[in-house]
MDAnalysis code that builds the backbone (N, CA, C; Angstrom):
import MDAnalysis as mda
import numpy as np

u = mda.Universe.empty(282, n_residues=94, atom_resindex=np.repeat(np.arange(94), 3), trajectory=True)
u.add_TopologyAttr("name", ["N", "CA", "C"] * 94)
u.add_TopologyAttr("resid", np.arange(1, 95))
u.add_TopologyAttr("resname", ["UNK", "UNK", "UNK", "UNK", "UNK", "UNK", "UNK", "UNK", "UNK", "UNK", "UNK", "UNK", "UNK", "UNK", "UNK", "UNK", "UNK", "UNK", "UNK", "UNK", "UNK", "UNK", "UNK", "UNK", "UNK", "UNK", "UNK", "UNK", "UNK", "UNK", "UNK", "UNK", "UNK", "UNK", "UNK", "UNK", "UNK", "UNK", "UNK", "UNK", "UNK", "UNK", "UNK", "UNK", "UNK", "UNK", "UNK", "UNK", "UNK", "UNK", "UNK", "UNK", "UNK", "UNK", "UNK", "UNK", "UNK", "UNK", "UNK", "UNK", "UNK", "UNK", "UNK", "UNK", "UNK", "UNK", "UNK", "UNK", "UNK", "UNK", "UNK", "UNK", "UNK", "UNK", "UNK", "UNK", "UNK", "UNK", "UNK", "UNK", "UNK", "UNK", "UNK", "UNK", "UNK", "UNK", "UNK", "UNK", "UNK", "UNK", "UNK", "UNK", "UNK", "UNK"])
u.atoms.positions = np.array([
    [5.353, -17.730, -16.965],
    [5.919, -16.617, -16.224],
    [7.303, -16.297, -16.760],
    [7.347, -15.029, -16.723],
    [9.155, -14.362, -17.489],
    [9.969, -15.047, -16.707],
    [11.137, -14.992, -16.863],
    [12.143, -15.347, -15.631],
    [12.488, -13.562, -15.265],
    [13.239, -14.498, -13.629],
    [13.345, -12.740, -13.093],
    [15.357, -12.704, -13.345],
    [15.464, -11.022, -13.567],
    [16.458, -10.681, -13.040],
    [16.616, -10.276, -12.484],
    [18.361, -10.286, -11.425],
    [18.563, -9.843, -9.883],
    [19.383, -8.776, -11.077],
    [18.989, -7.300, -10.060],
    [19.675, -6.157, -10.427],
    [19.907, -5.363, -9.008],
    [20.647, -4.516, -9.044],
    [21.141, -3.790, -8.225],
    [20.548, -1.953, -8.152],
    [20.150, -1.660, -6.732],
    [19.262, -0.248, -6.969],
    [20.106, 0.833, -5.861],
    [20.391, 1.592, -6.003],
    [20.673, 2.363, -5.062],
    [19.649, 3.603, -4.459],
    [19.521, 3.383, -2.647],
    [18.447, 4.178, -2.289],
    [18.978, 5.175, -1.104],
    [18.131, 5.924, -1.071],
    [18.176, 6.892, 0.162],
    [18.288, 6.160, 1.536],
    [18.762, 6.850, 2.418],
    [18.745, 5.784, 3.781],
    [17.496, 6.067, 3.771],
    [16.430, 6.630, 4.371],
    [15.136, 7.029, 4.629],
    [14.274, 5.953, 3.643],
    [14.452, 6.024, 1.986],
    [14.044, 5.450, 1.640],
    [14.020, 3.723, 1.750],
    [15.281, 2.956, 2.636],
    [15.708, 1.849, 2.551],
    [14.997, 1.609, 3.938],
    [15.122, 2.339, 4.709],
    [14.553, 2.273, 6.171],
    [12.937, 2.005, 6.051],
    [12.412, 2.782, 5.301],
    [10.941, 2.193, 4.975],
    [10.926, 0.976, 4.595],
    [11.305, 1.075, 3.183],
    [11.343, -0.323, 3.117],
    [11.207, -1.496, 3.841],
    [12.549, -1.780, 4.778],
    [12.579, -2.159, 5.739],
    [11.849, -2.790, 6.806],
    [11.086, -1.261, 7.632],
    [10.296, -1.364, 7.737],
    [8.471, -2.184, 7.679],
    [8.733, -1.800, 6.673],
    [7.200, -2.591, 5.706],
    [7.397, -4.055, 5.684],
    [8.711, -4.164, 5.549],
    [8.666, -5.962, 5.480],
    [8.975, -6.120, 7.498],
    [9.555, -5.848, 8.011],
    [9.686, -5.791, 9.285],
    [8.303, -6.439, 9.916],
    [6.764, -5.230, 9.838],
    [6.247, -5.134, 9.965],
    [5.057, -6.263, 8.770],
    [5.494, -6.666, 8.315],
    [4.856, -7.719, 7.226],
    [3.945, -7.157, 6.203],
    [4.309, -6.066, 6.167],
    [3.437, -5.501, 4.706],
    [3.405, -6.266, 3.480],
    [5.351, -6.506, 3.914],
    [5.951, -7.033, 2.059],
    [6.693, -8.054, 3.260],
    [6.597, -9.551, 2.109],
    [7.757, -10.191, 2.513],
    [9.070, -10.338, 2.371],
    [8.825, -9.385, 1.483],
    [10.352, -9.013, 1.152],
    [10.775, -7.893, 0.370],
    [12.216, -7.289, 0.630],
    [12.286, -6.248, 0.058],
    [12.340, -6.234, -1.620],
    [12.161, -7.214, -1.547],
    [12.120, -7.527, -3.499],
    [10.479, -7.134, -4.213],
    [9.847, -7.588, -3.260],
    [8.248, -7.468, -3.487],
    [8.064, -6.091, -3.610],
    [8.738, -5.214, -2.300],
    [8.591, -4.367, -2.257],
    [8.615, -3.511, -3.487],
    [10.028, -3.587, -3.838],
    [9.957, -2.808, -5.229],
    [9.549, -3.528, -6.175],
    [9.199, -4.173, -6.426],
    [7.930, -4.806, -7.728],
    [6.793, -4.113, -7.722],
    [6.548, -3.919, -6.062],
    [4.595, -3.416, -6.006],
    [5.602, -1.973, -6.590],
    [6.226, -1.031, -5.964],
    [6.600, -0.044, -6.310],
    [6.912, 0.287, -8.114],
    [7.708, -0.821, -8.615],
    [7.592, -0.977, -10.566],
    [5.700, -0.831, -11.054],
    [4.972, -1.758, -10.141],
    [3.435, -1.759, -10.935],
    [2.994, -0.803, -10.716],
    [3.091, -0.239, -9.589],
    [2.584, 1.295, -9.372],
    [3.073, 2.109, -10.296],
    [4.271, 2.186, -10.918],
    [5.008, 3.326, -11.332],
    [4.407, 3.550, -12.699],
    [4.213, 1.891, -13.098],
    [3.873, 1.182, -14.364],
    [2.068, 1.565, -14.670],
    [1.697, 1.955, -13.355],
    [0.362, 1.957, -13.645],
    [0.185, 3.433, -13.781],
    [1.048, 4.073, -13.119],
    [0.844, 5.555, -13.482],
    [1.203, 6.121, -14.811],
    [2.154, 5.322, -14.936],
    [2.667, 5.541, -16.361],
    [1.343, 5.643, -17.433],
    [1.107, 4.583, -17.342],
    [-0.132, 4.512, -17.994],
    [-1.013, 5.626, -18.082],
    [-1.928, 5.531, -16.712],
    [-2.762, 6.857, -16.473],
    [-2.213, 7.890, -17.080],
    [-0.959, 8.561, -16.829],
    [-0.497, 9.913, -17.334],
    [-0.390, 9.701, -19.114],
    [-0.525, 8.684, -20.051],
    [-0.404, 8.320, -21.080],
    [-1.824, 8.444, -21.516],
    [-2.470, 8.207, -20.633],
    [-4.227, 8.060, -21.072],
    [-4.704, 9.482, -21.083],
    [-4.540, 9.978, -20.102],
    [-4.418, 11.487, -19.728],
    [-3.993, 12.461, -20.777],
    [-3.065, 12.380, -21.542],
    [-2.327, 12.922, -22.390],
    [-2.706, 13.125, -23.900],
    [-3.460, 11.380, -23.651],
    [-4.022, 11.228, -24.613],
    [-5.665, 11.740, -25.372],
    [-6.197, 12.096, -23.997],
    [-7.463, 12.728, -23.833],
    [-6.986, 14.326, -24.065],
    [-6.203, 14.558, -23.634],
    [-5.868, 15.778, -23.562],
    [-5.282, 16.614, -25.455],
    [-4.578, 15.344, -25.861],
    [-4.158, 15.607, -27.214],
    [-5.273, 15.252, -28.265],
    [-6.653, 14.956, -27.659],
    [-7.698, 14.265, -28.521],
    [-8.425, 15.794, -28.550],
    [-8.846, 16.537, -27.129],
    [-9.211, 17.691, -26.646],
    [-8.531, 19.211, -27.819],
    [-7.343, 19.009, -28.031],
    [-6.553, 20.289, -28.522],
    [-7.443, 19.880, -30.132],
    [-6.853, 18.435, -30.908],
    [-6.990, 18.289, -31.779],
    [-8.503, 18.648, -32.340],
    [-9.466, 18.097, -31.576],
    [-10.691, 18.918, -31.814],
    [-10.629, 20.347, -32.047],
    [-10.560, 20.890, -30.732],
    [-10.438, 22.312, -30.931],
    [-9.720, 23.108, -32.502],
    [-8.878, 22.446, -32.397],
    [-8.072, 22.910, -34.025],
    [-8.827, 22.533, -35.152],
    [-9.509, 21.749, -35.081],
    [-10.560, 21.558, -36.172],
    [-12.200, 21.868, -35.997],
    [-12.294, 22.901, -34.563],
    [-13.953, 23.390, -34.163],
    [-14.096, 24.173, -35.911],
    [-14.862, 24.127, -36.162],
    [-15.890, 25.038, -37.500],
    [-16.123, 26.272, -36.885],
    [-16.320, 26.598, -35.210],
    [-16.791, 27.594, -35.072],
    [-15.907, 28.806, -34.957],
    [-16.190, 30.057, -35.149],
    [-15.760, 31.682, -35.210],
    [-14.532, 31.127, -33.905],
    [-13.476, 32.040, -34.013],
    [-12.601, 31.968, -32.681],
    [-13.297, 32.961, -31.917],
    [-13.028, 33.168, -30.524],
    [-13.651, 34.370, -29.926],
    [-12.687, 35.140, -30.255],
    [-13.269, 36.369, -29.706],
    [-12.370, 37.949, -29.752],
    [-11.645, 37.666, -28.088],
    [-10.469, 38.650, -28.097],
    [-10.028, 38.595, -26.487],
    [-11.137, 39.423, -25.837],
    [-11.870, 40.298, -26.222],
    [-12.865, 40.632, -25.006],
    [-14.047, 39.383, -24.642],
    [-14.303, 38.427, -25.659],
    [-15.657, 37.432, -25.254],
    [-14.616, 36.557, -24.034],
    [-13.491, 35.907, -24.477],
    [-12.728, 35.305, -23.890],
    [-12.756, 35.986, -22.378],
    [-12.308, 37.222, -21.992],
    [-12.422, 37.974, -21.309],
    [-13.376, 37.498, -20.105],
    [-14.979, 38.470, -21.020],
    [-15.850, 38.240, -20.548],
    [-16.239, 36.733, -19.548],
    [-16.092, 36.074, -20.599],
    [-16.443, 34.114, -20.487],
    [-15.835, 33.986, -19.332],
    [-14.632, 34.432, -19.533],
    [-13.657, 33.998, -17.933],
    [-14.052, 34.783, -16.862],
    [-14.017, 35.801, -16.819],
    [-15.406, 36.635, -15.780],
    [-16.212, 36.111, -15.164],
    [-17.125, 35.688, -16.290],
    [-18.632, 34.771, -15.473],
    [-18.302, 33.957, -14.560],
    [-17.202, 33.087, -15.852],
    [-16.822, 31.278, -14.662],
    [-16.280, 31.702, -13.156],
    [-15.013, 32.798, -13.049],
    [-14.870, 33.002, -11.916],
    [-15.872, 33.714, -10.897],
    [-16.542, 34.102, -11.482],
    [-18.079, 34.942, -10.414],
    [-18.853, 33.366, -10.569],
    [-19.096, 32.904, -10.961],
    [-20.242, 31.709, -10.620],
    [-18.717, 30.803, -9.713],
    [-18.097, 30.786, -9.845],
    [-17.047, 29.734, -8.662],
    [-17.044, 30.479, -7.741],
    [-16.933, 31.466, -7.551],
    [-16.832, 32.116, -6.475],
    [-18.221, 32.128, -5.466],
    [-19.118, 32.158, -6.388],
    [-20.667, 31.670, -5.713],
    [-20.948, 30.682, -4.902],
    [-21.012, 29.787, -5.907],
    [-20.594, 28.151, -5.633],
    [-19.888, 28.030, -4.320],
    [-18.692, 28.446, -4.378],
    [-17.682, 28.400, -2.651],
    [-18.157, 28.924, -2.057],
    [-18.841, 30.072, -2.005],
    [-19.604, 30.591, -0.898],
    [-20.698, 30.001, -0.358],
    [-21.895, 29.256, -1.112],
    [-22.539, 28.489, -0.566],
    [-22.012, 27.046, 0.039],
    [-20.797, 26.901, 0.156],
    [-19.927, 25.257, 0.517],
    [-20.150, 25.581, 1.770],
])
């Protein structure tokens, strides 16, 4: 296991009051835990939005290398037409 360091955070009252709170109430035993679960969370989103990004920059890069014709702005047009008349369908039968 790493060793830990004690650091210093400055918070919102609202935000410290939760805190608080949560260990009060025994969520966390302590307000230290607290912000740890709060670092893995942050840490885990981090991630996700990295994975995300990464799908997303895999997505463009294809596209920039499709073989196929670009559309014209009227097919584009069109295309976007349909999708919103078939969503709009779709919600109506919900």
């Amino acid at each position: 296991m790493q060793s830990a360091e004690k650091i210093s955070i400055t918070m919102t009252p609202e935000q410290l009051r939760a805190v608080r709170e949560s260990v009060a109430a025994g969520e966390y035993a302590s307000t230290s835990e607290v912000v740890r679960d709060a670092v893995r969370l942050w840490q885990c989103r981090r991630q996700e939005d990295a994975e995300r990004l990464d799908v997303i920059h895999a997505r463009i890069r294809r596209s920039l290398h499709d073989p196929r014709p670009a559309l014209s702005l009227e097919e584009v047009d069109g295309n976007l037409t349909a999708l919103f008349a078939e969503a709009r369908k779709d919600r109506g039968r919900a």
